[in-house]
N, C-alpha and C positions, 0 to 999 in steps of 0.2 A: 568365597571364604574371606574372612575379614584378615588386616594386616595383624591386628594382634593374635591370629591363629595359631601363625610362625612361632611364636614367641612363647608360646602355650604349649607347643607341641614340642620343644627342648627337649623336658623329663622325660618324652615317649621317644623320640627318635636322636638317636647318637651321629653327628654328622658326620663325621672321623669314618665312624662305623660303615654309612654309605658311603662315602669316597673312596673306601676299601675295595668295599663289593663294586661301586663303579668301575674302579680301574682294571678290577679283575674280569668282568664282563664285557667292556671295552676292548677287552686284547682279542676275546672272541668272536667280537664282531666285525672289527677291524681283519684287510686285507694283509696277511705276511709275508705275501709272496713263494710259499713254499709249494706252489705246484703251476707248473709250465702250462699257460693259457693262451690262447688263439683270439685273435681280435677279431670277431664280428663286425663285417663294415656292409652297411648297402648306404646308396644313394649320395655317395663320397663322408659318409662320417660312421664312425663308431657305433654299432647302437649293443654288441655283446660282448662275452667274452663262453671257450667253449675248449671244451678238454682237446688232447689231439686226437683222441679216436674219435671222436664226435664230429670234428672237422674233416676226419679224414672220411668217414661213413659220408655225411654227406655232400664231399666235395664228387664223391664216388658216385655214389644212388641216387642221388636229387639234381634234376635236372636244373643248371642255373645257378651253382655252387661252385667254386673255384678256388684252390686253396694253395699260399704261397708260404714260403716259411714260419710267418709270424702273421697272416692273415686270413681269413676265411670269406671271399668275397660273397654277397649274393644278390648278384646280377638280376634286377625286375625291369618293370615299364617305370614310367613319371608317376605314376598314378597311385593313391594310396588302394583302392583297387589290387590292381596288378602285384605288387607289395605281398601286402595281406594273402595272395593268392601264392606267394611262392614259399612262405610262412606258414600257410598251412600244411600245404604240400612235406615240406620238410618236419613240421609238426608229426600230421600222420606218419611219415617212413619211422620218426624215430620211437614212435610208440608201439609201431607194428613191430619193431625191432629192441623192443624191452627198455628203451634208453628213458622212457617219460614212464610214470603212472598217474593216476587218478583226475583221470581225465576228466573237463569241470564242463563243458560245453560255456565258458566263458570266456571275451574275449576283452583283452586287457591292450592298452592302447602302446607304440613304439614310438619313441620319442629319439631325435636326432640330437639333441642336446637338452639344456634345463628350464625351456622357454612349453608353452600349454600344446603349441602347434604337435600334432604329431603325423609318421610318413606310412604307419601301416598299423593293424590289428595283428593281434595275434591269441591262440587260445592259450590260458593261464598258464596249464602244465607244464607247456615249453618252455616258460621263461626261465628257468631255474636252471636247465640245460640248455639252454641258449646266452645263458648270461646277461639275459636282457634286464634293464631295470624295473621294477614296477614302483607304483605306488600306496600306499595303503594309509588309514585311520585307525588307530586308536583311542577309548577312553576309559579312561582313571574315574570309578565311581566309589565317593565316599559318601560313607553312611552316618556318619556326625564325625566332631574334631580327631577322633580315635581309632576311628575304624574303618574299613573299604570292603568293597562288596566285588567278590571276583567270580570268574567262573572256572570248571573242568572243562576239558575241550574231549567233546565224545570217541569212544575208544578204536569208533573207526575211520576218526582222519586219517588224511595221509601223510600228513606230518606232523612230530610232536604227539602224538593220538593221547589221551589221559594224561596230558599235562595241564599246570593251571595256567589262565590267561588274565586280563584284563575283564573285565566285563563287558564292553563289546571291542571286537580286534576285527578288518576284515578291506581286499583289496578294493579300490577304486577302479571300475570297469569304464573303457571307452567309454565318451559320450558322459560320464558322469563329472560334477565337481566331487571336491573334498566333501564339502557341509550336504552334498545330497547322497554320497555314498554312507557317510557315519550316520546320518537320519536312518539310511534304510537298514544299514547292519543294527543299529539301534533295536529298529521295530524287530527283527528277526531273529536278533540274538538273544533279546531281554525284553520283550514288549515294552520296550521301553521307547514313550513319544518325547522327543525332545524339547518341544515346545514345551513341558511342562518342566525343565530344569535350566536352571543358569551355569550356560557353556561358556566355558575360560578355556581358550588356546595355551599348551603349551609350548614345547619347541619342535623342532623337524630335526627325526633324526633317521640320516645313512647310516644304514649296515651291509657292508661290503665284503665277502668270506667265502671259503667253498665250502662247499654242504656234501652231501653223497649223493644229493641229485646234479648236482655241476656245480654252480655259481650264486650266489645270491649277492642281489644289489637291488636292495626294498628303501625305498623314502616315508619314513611314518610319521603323519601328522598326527601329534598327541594332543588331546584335548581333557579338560577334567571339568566333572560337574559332582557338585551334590544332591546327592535325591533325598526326595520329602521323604519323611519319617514313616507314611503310610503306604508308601508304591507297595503293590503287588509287583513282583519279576516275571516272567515265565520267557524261558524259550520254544522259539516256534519254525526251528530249520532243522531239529534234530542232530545238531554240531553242538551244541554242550549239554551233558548230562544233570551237573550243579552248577547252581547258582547260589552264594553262599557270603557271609557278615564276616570280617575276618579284624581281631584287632592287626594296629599297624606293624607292631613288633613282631606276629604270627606271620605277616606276607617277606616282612624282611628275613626273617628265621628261616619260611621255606626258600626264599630264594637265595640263601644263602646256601640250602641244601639241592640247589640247581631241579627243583619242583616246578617253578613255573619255563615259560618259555623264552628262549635267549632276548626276543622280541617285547616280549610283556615286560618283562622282568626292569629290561631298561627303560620300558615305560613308565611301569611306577616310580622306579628311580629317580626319573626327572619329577615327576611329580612329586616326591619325596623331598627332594631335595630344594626345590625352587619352595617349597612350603617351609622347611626350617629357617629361609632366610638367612644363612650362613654361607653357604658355597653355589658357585656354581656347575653346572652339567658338565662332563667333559667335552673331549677333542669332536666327538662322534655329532654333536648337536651344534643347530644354530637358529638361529628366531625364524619365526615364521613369517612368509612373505606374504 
């Protein structure tokens, strides 16, 4: 999109307006500390956080869990191997035991700090009660100066089921980058091939909050593109049911009426926002590296 897009898109988008709805979104994705969390540590560093029945279940049941006032250790080999192995183990007890659901057979990588290295696998469901971080992609599709192209998220996720999303949303698995995880959510969510659009980074945003599954602490690289005026969409994983043109004032309206999801919502926003050339994104964001 060209620089005088911004400047164009004034009369359509109220900036005041979004910095509203930011700040108010912001509070819920942000951490407030109102419930008592257990620090997840293997391999001498932090890598969760996890309610205290959780820690207590498996400091209990899972062999190689050890839990001290404010810590939940879990003792593996050196090996990311070994790791991964006592991760699942804990995985499985907690899903045999009601604590995880919809289990993805997907395994999303554990990171010891904010560096690419990472010290184990784990499958997706757990992370959410294990307090693990993940990472995920986002993209912001618009359909000329006016309008954006989003989707429904089909009504048997397991989270969020029937809310609306971005047009394609979706986690970055072990082994994957960014630009080949959004490539393939791309194809899957919206037949949409990327090489046929001009991709603009937006910013990286932490959201860190407790959910009713445990913890979330997701890293979302946002990206926006515009699509040609004649793309066909379709989805082809059966996780959205619409695919749909929306003007811009309609997605800020629904997401004003908390319709899309905490995640998307602050996606557009950045993209909304970084597009009126007025302000910038809040506390929750920062450039991408």
């Amino acid at each position: 999109m060209s620089t005088a897009w911004g400047v164009a898109q004034e009369a359509l988008i109220d900036a005041a307006r979004l910095q509203r709805l930011l700040a108010r979104l912001q509070a819920r994705a942000r951490f407030s500390g109102d419930a008592q969390l257990i620090t997840l540590r293997m391999s001498g560093a932090g890598i969760g956080y996890v309610r205290p029945d959780v820690a207590d279940l498996l400091a209990r049941d899972c062999a190689g869990f050890s839990r001290s006032d404010d810590t939940l250790l879990a003792e593996a080999g050196s090996t990311i191997e070994e790791r991964s192995e006592l991760l699942a183990r804990a995985a499985t007890l907690l899903r045999d035991r009601g604590v995880l659901r919809g289990w993805r057979n997907e395994e999303l990588a554990v990171r010891a700090g904010a560096g690419p290295e990472f010290i184990a696998v784990i499958e997706r469901a757990a992370c959410r009660p294990l307090g693990i971080t993940t990472a995920a992609v986002h993209l912001n599709a618009w359909a000329d100066d006016s309008s954006m192209v989003v989707a429904r998220r089909s009504a048997h996720k397991t989270i969020d089921p029937g809310m609306w999303d971005n047009l394609v949303g979706g986690m970055v698995p072990a082994g994957e980058t960014v630009l080949d995880a959004l490539t393939r959510e791309a194809l899957e969510e919206a037949g949409l091939d990327l090489a046929t659009v001009s991709l603009q980074p937006g910013h990286k945003l932490h959201m860190r909050r407790t959910v009713p599954e445990g913890f979330q602490s997701e890293v979302i690289y946002v990206f926006d593109a515009t699509l040609p005026q004649d793309l066909a969409l379709q989805n082809r994983d059966g996780e959205v049911t619409v695919i749909e043109r929306r003007a811009v004032d309609d997605v800020v309206a629904a997401i004003e009426r908390d319709e899309f999801t905490l995640e998307s919502a602050l996606v557009a926003l950045d993209s909304l926002l970084r597009h009126t050339g007025v302000a910038a994104p809040g506390d929750l964001f920062e450039e991408q590296s």
